[in-house]
N, C-alpha and C positions, 0 to 999 in steps of 0.2 A: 743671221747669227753664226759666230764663228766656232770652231772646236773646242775653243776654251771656254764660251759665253756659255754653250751647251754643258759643260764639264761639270761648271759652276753651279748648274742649276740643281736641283732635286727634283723627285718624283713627287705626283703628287694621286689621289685614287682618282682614274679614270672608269667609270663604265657607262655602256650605252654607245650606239653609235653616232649620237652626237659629237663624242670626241676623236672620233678615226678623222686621221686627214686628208686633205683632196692629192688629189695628184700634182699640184702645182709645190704646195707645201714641203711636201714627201721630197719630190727632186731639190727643192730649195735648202731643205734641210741634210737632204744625202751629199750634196757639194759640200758641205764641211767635214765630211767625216771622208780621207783618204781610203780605198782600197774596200771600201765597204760597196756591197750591191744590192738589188732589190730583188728580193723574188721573183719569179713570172706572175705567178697572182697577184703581186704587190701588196702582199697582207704580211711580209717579214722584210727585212733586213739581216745581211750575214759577211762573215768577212772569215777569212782563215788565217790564223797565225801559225809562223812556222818556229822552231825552237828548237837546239841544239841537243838536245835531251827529254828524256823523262821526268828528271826531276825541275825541269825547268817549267817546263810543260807544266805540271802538277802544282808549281808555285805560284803560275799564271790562274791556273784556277781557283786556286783557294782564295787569291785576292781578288776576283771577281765574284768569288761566292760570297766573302765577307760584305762588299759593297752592296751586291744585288739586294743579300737580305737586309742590310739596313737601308737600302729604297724602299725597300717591298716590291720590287720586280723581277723577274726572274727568266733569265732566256736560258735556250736549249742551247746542250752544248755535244758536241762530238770528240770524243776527245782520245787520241793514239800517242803511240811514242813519235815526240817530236812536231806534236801540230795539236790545233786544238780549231772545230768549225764552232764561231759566236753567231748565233741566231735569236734577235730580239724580234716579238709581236707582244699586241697586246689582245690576248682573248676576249677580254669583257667589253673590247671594241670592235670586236671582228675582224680584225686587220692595225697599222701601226697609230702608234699613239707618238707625242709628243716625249712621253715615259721612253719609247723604245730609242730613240735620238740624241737623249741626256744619257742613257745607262751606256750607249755604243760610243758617244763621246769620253764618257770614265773609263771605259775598257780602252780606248787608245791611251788615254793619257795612264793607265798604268804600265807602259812601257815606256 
């Protein structure tokens, strides 16, 4: 699946750890998404954006916050003047979910 296939897709409710994925997956799925990495636990994914401002910064977030909440997913976010760190997991699976691979695909493509 490539950055756009993943883009396309939606969320859908994950829980249980039936749906966390293997490690074969997780790397399969991490190759489409540029500049992104995997935790040491391998229970997140994260990537940093960098941004010429604050108010840019703050425009990046708001449009990942609008998207996040109409998946219903929701990653941790760090956020300063001029950068912003994206961290997708999925709790109710203990680690990432197919969820956190489509919502880190939508965050690249809103740039």
């Amino acid at each position: 699946m490539n950055l756009q296939q993943l883009a396309n897709e939606h969320c859908q409710p994950r829980k249980g750890a039936e749906h966390a994925l293997d490690n074969a997956r997780t790397n399969e799925l991490l190759r489409a998404l540029p500049g992104w990495s995997l935790a040491a636990d391998g229970k997140a994914i994260s990537k940093n954006f960098k941004f010429s401002d604050f108010h840019r910064t703050i425009g990046f977030v708001n449009a990942l916050a609008y998207f996040a909440n109409r998946e219903d997913h929701h990653p941790d976010l760090e956020v300063g003047y001029g950068h912003c760190r994206v961290r997708w997991s999925t709790h109710d699976v203990g680690g990432l979910s197919l969820n956190d691979f489509i919502c880190a695909a939508k965050t690249e493509v809103l740039l």
